[in-house]
C-alpha positions as CSV (number, residue, x, y, z in Angstrom):
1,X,23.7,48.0,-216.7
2,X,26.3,50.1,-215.2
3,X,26.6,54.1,-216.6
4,X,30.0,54.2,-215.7
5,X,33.0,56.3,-217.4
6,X,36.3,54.7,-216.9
7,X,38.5,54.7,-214.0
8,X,34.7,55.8,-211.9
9,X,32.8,54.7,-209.4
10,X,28.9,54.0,-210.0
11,X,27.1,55.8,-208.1
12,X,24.1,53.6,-206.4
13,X,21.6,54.8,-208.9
14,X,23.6,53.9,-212.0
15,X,23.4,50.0,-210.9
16,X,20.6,48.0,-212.4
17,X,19.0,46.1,-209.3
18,X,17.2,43.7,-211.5
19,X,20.2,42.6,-213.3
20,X,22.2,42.5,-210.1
21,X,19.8,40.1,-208.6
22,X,19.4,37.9,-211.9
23,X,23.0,37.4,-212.1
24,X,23.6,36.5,-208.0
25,X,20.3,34.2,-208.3
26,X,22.7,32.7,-210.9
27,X,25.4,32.0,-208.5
28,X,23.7,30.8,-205.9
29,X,22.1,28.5,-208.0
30,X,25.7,27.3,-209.0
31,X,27.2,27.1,-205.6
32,X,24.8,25.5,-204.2
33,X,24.6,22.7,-206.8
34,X,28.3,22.4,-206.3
35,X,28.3,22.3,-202.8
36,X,26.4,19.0,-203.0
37,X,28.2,17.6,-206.0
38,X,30.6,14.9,-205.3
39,X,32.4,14.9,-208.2
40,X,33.2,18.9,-207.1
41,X,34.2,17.5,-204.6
42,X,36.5,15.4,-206.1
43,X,38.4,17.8,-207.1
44,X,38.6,19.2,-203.0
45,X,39.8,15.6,-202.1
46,X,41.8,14.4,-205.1
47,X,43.2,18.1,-207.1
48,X,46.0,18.0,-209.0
49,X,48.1,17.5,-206.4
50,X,46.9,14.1,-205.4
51,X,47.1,13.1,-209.0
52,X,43.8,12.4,-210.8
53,X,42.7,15.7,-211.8
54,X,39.3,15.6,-209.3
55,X,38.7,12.1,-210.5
56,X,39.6,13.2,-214.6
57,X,42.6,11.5,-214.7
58,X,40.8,7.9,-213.2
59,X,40.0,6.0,-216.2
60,X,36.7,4.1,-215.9
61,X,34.5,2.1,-218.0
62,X,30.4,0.8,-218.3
63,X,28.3,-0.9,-219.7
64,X,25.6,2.0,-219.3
65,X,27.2,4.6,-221.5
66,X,30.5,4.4,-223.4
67,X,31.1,7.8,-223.2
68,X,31.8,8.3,-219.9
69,X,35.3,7.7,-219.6
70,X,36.6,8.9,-216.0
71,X,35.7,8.9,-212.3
72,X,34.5,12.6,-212.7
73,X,32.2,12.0,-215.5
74,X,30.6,9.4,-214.3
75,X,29.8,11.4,-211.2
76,X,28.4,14.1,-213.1
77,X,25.9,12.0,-214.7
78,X,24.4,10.9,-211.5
79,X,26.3,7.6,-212.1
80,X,25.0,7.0,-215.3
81,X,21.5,7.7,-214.5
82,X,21.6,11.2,-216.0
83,X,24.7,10.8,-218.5
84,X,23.2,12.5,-221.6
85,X,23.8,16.6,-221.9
86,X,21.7,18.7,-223.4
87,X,22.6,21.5,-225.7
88,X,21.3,25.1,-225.9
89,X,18.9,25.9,-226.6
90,X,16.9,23.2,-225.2
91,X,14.1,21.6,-227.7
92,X,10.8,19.8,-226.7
93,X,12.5,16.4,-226.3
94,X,15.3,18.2,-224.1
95,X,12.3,19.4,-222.0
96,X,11.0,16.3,-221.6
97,X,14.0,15.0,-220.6
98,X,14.2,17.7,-217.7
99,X,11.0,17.0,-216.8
100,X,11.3,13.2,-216.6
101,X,14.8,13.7,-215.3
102,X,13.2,15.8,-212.2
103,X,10.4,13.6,-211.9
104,X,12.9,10.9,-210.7
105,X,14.3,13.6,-208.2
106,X,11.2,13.9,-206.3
107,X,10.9,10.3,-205.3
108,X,13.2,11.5,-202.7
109,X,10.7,13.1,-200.5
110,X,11.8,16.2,-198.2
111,X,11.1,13.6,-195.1
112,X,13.4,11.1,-196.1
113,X,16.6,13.3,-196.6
114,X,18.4,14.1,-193.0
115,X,19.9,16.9,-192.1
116,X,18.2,19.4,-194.2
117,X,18.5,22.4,-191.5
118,X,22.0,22.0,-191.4
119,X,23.9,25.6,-191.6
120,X,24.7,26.4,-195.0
121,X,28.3,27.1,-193.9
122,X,28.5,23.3,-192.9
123,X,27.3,22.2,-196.6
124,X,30.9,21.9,-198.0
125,X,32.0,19.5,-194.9
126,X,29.1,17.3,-195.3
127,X,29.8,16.6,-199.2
128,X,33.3,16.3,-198.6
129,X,32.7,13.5,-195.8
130,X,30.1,12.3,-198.6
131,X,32.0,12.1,-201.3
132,X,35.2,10.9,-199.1
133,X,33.3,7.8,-198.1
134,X,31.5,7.2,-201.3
135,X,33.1,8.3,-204.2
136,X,36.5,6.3,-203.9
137,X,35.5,3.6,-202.5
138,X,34.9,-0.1,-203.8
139,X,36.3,0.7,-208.0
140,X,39.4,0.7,-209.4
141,X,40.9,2.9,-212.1
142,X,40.5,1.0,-215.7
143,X,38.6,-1.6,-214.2
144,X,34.8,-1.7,-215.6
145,X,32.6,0.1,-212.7
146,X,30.4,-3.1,-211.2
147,X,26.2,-2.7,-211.4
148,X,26.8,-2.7,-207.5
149,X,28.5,0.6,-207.6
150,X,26.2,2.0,-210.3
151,X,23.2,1.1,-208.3
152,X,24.4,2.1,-204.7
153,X,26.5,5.7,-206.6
154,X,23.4,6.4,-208.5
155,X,21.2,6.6,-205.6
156,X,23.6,8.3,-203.3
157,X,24.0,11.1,-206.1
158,X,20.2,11.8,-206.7
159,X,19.7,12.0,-203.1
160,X,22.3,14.7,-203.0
161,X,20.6,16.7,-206.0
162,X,17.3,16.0,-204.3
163,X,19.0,17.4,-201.0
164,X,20.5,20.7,-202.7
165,X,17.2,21.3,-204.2
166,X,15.2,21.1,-201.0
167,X,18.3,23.6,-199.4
168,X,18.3,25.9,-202.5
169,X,14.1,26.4,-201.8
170,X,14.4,26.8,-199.0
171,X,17.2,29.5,-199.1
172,X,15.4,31.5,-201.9
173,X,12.5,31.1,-199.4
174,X,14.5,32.9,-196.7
175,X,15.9,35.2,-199.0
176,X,12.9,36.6,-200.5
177,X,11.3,37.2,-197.0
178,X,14.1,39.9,-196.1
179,X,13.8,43.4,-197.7
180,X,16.9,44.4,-200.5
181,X,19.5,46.5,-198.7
182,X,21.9,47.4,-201.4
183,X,23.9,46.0,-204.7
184,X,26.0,43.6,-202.9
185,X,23.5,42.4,-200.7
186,X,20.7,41.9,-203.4
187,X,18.0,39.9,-201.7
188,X,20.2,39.0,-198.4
189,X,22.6,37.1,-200.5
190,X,26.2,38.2,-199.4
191,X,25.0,36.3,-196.2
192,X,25.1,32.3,-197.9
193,X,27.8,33.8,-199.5
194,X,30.3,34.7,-197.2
C-alpha cells in the first residue's frame, strides 16, 4: 500500500513492491489473453462504428448452448466448447472444470503452434489477421451457426488460448530472469507493455 498524504508524492519506500508486482502480473495476464482473443478482436475490426458492437450486436443461434446469443459470445466460449462461466468463488466442480477445460488445451502441443517467437509487439496484428479471416467468415447474422463453423471456430480458438499460454510462459519466463529496477518496471514489465 501507498503511505501517501494527499496532493504528495510517494517516496520510493512508501510503495509496496509485492503488491505492485501482483497487480502488473494481473495485467499482463489480461493483455495477453486479449491479445489472442478474437472476439477482442472483434471489437478492433467491427466497433461501434462498423455497427455490431465487436460482434454483440450479430445475433446468432446453436444447437450447443442456447444461451449464447451473439457473434461475441459465442467467441468467448471457445465456440461453444467452453460456453459455461464460472462464478466466484470457484467450488470443487468449478475446479474440475478448469482442470478438464485445460486439459483439452494441452492437446495443442508447443510444436504444433507456429510462430511462437514472434515479437510481442506483433501479437495484436497477428490476431487481428486471425480473427479478420476467421471470425466473419462463412455465418450470417440470425442464421443458426452450422456444426462446420463450430468444429473449424472451436479449434481455431483453443489453438489461440493454447498459443497465448505458451507466449505468457514464456514471457513470465523472461521476466523473472531480469532483476526488479523500480515500481514501474516491476519485474521488467513496462517493456511488453509499452
Amino acid at each position: 500500500s501507498l503511505k501517501q498524504t494527499r496532493g504528495q508524492t510517494p517516496s520510493r519506500d512508501a510503495v509496496d513492491f509485492s503488491l505492485a508486482q501482483s497487480f502488473n502480473l494481473r495485467l499482463l495476464v489480461h493483455y495477453v489473453g486479449d491479445i489472442h482473443s478474437l472476439s477482442t478482436q472483434q471489437q478492433v475490426l467491427h466497433g461501434p462504428t462498423e455497427g455490431d458492437r465487436g460482434g454483440n450486436s450479430f445475433r446468432v443461434h446453436t444447437d450447443e448452448d442456447k444461451e449464447i446469443t451473439n457473434l461475441h459470445a459465442l467467441w468467448d466460449s471457445v465456440v461453444t466448447k467452453y460456453g459455461k462461466d464460472l462464478q466466484q468463488p470457484l467450488s470443487a466442480a468449478d475446479f474440475a472444470t478448469l482442470d478438464k477445460w485445460a486439459a483439452n488445451i494441452r492437446t495443442n502441443p508447443r510444436s504444433s503452434i507456429a510462430d511462437l517467437g514472434k515479437p510481442s509487439s506483433e501479437w495484436w496484428r497477428e490476431s487481428y489477421t486471425l480473427a479478420n479471416e476467421a471470425v466473419y467468415r462463412d455465418i450470417t447474422p440470425g442464421a443458426p451457426v452450422s456444426a462446420a463453423y463450430i468444429e473449424s471456430g472451436s479449434t481455431f480458438a483453443e489453438t489461440q488460448l493454447a498459443k497465448a499460454g505458451y507466449r505468457l510462459a514464456d514471457t513470465l519466463i523472461e521476466i523473472w530472469q531480469e532483476p526488479h529496477e523500480t515500481a514501474t518496471e516491476v519485474g521488467g514489465l513496462s517493456k511488453f507493455l509499452s
